[in-house]
N, C-alpha and C positions, 0 to 999 in steps of 0.2 A: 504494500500500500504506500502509493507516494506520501511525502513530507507536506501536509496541508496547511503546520504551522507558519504563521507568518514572520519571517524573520524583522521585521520594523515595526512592531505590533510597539513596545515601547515607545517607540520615537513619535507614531500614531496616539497613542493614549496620550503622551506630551502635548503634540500639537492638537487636540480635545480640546487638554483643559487651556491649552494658551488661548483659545477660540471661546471658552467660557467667561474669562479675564478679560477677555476685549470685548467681550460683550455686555458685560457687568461694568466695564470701563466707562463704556459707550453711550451705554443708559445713565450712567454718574452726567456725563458732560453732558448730554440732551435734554436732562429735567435742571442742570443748572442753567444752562442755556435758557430752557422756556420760563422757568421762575426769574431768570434777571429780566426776558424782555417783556414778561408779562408786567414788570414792577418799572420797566420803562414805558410801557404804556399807558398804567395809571398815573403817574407823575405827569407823563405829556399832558394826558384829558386833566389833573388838576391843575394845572398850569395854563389850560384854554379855560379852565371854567375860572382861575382866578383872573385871569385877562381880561372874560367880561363883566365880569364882576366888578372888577376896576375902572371899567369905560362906565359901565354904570355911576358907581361912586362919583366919578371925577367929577361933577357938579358940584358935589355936597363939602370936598374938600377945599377948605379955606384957610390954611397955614402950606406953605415951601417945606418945611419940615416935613408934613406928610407924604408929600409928594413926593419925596426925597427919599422916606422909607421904603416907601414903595417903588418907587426904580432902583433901589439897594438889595429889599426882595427880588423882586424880578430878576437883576441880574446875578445873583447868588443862586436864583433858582434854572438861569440857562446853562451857567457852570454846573451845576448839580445834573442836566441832564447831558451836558456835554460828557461829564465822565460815565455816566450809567449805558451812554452811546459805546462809547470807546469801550467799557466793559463786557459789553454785551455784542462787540465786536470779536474781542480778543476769545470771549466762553464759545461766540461760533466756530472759530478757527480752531480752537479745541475742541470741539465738538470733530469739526471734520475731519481732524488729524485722525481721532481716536475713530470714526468711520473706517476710515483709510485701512490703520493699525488693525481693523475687525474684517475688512477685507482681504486683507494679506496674509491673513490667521486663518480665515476661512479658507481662501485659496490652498494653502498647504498643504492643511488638513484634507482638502478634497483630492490635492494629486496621491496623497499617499492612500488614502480610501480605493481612489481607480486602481491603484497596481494594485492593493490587496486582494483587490477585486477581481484583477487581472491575473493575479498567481493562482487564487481562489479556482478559477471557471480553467488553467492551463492543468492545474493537479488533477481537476475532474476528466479533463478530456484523456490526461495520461492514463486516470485508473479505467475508464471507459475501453480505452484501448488495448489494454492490458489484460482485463476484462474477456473483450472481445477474443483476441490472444491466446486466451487461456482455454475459452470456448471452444477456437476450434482448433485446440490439440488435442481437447478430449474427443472432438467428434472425429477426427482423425485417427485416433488410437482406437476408436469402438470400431470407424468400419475399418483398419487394420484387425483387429480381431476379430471381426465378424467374418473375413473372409479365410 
């Protein structure tokens, strides 16, 4: 009976779990990713509803000082999204790296799967043939002694 073991069966269980990791990786960067942009999005919409809010007001405001605060807010509040921008810039590129990283994992993992697979269906075919082989010696040897 041919050798059915697979000799990189190790090296396959390795490249598994390294395909588990990058996937658990992958997930990590993807929900930090949509938790930053989701919080960059509610900051945006609070910052249009404080905008009109303020065009509102601007009437009622009757001291320099106020109006003063409030374009100190404001622009405290664009810096504030400038970096939640760049933030949520930087969590997608790691987002996609680690894509990448789980693509590359994946892919390995599946060449060594196709040879397994490949040795797998060549041992059958050997013991088939062998099989076969084996069958007709015996039918050889019965009609030698049949005759």
């Amino acid at each position: 009976m041919p050798d059915i073991t697979f000799k990189l069966e190790q090296v396959l269980s390795y490249r598994s779990e390294m395909e588990k990791l990058r996937k658990q990786e992958f997930a990590v960067a993807k929900r930090g990713f949509e938790v930053a942009n989701d919080e960059l999005l509610r900051e945006e919409r609070s910052v249009e509803e404080l905008t009109l809010e303020f065009s509102r007001q601007q009437q009622k405001v009757d001291c320099i000082d106020d109006i003063r605060l409030y374009a100190d807010f404001f622009a405290r509040k664009r810096e504030e999204l400038k970096y939640h921008k760049e933030e949520v810039e930087q969590l997608n590129m790691t987002m996609n790296e680690r894509r990448a990283d789980l693509m590359e994992a994946s892919k390995d993992k599946q060449v060594l799967e196709s040879l397994k697979e490949k040795k797998k269906r060549e041992a059958l075919q050997e013991l088939r043939l062998k099989e076969r082989n084996f069958l007709d010696e015996i039918s050889v040897q019965k009609k030698v002694d049949s005759q």
